[in-house]
N, C-alpha and C positions, 0 to 999 in steps of 0.2 A: 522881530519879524518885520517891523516898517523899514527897517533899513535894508532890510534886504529886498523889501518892494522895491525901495527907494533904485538900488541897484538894478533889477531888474528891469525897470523901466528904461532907466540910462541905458545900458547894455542893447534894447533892442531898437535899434538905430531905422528912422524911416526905411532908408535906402534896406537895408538887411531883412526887415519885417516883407515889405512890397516884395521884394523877390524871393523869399523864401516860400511866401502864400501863392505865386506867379509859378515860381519852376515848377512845385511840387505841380501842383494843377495841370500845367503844361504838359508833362510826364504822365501824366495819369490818363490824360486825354487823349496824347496820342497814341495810350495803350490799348487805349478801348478803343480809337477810330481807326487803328489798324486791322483790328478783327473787324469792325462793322463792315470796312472795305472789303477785306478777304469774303467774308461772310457772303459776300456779290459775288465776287470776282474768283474766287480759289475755291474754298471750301466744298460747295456745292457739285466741285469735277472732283475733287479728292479724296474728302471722308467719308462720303454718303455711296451707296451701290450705281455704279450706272446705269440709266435705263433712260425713267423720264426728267427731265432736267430740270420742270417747273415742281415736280415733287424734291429733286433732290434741293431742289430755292428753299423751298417753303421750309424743311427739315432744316438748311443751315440759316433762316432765319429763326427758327425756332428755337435754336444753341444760342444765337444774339440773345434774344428774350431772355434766357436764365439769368444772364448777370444783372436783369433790373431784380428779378425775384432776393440776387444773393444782397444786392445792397440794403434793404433796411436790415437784415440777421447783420451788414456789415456796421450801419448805422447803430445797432442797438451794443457790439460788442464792443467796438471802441470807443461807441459815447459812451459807453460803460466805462472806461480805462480816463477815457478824455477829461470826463468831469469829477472822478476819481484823482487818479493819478495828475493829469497834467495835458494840457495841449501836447507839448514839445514831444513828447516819448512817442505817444497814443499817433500822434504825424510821421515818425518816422516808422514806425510798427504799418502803417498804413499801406505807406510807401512801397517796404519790402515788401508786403503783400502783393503787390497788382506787381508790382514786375517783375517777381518771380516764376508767377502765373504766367506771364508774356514771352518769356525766354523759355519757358518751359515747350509752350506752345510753339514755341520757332524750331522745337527740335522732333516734334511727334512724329512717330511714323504714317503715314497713308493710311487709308483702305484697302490700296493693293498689297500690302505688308502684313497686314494685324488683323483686317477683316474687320467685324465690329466692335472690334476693337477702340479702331482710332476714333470715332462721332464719338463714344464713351469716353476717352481720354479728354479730348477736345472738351467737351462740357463740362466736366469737371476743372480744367484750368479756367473755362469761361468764369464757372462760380467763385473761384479766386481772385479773378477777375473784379469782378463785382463787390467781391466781401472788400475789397481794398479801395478802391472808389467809395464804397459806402462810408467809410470810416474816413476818408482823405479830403472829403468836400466841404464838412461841416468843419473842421479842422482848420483848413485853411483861410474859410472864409474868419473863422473867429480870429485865428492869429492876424487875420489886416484889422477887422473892425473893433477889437478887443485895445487895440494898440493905437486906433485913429482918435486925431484931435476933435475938441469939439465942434459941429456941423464939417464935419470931413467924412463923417462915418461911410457914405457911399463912396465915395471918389475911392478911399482906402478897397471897401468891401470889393469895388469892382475888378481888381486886380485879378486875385483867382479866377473871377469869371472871364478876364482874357485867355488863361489858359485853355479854354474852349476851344476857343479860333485858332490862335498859335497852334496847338495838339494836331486841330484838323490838316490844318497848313501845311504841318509837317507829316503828316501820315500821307494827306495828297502828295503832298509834292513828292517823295519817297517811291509809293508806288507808280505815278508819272515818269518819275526819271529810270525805275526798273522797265515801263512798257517801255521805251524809247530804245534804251540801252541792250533789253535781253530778247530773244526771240519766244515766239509763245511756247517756246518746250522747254528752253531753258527758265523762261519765268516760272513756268506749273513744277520745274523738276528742282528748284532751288532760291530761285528767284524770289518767289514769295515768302522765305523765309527769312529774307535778310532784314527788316523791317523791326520784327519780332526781335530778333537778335541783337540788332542796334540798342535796343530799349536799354539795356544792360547799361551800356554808355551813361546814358541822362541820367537814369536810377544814381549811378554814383556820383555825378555833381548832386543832384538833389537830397542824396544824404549828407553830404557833406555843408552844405547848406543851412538842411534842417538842423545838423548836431551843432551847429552857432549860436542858433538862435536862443533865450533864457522864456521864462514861462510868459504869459501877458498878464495884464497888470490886472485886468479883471478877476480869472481864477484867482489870481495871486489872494487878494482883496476873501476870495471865497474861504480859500486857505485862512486866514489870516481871521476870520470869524467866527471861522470851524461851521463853516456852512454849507459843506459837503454832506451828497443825500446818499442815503445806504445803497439803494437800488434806481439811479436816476432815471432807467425806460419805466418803470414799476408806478415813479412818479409823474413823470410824462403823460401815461394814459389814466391815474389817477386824478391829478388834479387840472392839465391841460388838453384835457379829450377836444374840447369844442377848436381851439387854439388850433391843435394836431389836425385836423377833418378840415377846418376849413384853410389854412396855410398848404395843406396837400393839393386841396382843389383850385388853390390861387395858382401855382405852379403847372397845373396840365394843360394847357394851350402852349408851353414855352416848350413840354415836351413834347408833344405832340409834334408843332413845327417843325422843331429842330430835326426829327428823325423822318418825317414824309423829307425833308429838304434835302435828306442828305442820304439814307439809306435808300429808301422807298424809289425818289430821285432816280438817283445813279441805277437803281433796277428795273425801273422801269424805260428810262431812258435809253440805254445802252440792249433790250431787247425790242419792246412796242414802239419806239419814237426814230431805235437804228444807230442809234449815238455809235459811234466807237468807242471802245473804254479812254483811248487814249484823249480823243474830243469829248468828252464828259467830265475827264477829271480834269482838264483843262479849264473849263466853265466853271466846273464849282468851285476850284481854286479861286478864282477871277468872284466871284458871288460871292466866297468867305470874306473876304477885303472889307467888302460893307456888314459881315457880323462885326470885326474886331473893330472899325472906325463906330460903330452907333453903341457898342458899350460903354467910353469912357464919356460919350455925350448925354446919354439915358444917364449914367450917375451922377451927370452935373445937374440936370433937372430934376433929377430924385431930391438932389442936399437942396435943392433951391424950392420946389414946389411939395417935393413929398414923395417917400416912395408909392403908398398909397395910391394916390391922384395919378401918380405917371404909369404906372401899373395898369388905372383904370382905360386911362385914354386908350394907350396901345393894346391892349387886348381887345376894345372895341375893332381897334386898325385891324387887327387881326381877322376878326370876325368877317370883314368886310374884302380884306385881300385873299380868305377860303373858297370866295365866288368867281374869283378871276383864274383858281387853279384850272380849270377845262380849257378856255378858252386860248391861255394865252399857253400853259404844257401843253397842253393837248394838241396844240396847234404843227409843233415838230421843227417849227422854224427855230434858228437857231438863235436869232438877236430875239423871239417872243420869250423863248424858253429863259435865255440870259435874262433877260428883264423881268422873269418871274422868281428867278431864281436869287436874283439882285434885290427883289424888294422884299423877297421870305427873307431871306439869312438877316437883310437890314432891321427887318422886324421881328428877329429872333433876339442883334443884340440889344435892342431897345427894351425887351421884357427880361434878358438876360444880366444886362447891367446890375439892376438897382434890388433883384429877386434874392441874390444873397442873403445882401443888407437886412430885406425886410423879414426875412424869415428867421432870420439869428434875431433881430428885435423884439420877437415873439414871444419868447421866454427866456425866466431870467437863467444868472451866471453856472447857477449850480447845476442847472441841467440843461446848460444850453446848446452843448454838445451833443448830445442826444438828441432833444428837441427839434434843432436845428437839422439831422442829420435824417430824421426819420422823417418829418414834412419833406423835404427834398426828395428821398428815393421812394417813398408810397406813390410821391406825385410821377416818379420813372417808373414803377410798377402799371401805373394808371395808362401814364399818356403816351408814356417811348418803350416798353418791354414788346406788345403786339400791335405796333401802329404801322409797322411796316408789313409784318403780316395782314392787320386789316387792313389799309389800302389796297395791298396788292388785291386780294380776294374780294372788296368793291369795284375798285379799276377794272376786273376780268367779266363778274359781272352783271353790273350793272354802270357802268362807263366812271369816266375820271370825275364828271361832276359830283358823285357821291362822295367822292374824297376832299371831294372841296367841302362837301356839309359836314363831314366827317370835322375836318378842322375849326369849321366855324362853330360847330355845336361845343367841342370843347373849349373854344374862346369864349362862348355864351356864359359856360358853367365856371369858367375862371374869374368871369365879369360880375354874376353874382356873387361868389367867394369874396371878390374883394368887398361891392357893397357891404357885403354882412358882417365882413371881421373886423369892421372899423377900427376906429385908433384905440389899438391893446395898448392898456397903460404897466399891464403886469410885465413887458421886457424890459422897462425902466432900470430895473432893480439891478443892481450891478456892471451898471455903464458909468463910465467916468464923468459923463456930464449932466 
């Protein structure tokens, strides 16, 4: 067996590991920011009955919301295979999930077609959706850090978490260059399904990718001790309850952010502030730039001060830039709006960098899969399944300031989380250094 560690380890080559945990992520992100787009912009003319337009919002942000519900069921199925079976399979198993889901969706029929039909269909790909995200995050974050040198472990972990940015990038830019290119009947009549469709593409560099890669040296090590758990979610809330509850709660300000900045954002923008679709997705393209530049920065101060400590800072930041939401959104100008939008996503990637890392440190190798996978999506149950629903329904009313307390209360409760989960020495156990 050590030789074949031996092997494995050789086999999965910096350059091969960083992009195989990069693509997938990348794909998966633009699977889902394609719907959260549509979700504004389509869905809510299409699948839902016409009549009132902020009832038929509310409904297709409501179809958004299930796929946080589907990811920990996705979280529990493939950490089940993950820390069973293998990173490597349980990642591409992952994969086909969400972008089957996403091509499926490029092809549904209307509401004018099917009737209610199509909002039923539509959700249920949503939950596919989700079930495959759930399994695909924990996955790739352990394929970078399971494989990083020692004090590398964030710079590595941060990888997948560029997939964020990159996904959004490209689901903007995708729907951007369809406003430009199609008129608004051919966008509602076709248009917006080309997106969905594309997915197809990526999906196959990304499996071809993942079926390169050989297992990481950690499970290997689990393997290799015979220290595989029968039922590893079973043990998760068994023996890492307190772990699990407070790793969730360190991650909902990160969600929370992210989806006022970028769901919430774009709908409210583009109806109460007047945006056009076309100058909104413009903007937050322009705003994403400073998520993907403060990720690989946030992991450089991770591996040097801690992820911990940098965690703690920014989520204060956080706390503090929830006050400025009314004044400077609310405001409708366009360079206030940019500069609020410039310094959320900036302080999106700064709690999104090094959150990986610390949450896979959490618990050790045999159920880190799981572990890792279910802190992460409880915390999108929490803080991004109804965030855009509740702001919208604060924003209406009781004005945008409450949105802004809305975010800094959940920075508040993430700021405690971290005090209290101080340095877990139990993720030790099956790390290479």
């Amino acid at each position: 067996m050590s030789q074949h560690h031996a092997g494995a380890v050789k086999a999965n080559s910096p350059g091969t590991v960083l992009f195989a945990s990069l693509i997938g992520t990348t794909i998966e992100f633009f699977d889902f920011y394609i719907y959260a787009t549509a979700a504004v912009l389509v869905f809510p003319k299409l699948f839902f009955p016409a009549g009132d337009a902020a009832a038929a919002t509310l409904q297709s942000l409501a179809t958004f919301a299930i796929a946080f519900f589907a990811r920990p069921v996705g979280s529990a199925v493939f950490g089940h295979f993950g820390d069973r079976v293998g990173r490597k399979a349980t990642l591409v198993a992952a994969l086909l999930t969400m972008g089957l889901s996403t091509v499926i969706i490029g092809l549904l029929p209307t509401y004018a077609t099917i009737g209610t039909a199509a909002p039923l269909l539509l959700a249920l790909c949503r939950f596919g959706q989700g079930l495959g995200l759930g399994g695909e995050w924990g996955g790739a974050v352990l394929l970078a850090t399971e494989n990083a040198p020692p004090g590398k472990r964030a710079w590595y972990g941060m990888f997948p978490q560029l997939g964020a940015p990159i996904g959004f990038f490209l689901s903007g830019g995708i729907f951007l260059l369809l406003t430009q290119t199609l008129s608004d009947a051919q966008f509602f009549s076709y248009g917006w399904r080309i997106p969905f469709l594309a997915s197809a593409v990526l999906v196959v560099v990304g499996l071809y990718v993942r079926l390169k890669i050989t297992e990481t040296p950690a499970f290997q090590q689990v393997l290799d001790k015979n220290e595989r758990v029968k039922l590893p979610v079973v043990a998760v809330f068994r023996e890492h309850a307190r772990v699990l509850v407070l790793g969730t709660l360190v991650a909902l300000a990160t969600f929370v952010l992210f989806y006022l900045m970028t769901v919430f954002a774009l709908s409210w923008g583009t109806t109460a502030l007047g945006f056009s679709r076309r100058d909104f997705l413009i903007l937050q393209l322009f705003a994403v730039v400073f998520f993907g530049l403060t990720i690989p920065l946030a992991a450089l101060l991770a591996d040097v001060h801690g992820r911990r400590l940098t965690l703690i800072v920014v989520s204060a930041a956080i706390a503090l830039f929830g006050l400025l939401l009314a004044p400077l959104f609310g405001s409708g100008s366009v360079w206030e709006v940019t500069l609020f939008m410039s310094l959320g996503l900036g302080l999106m990637g700064m709690t999104y960098g090094p959150l990986g890392t610390m949450l896979s440190e959490l618990f050790p190798a045999e159920v880190r899969y799981t572990g890792a996978s279910l802190t992460f999506n409880l915390a999108g149950i929490l803080g991004a399944s109804l965030a855009p629903y509740i702001a919208t329904w604060l924003a209406t009313h009781y004005g945008l300031q409450y949105v802004g307390y809305y975010l800094s209360a959940a920075a508040a409760v993430s700021l405690l989380a971290l005090v209290l989960v101080g340095k877990q020495k139990q993720g030790a156990r099956g790390w290479s250094e």
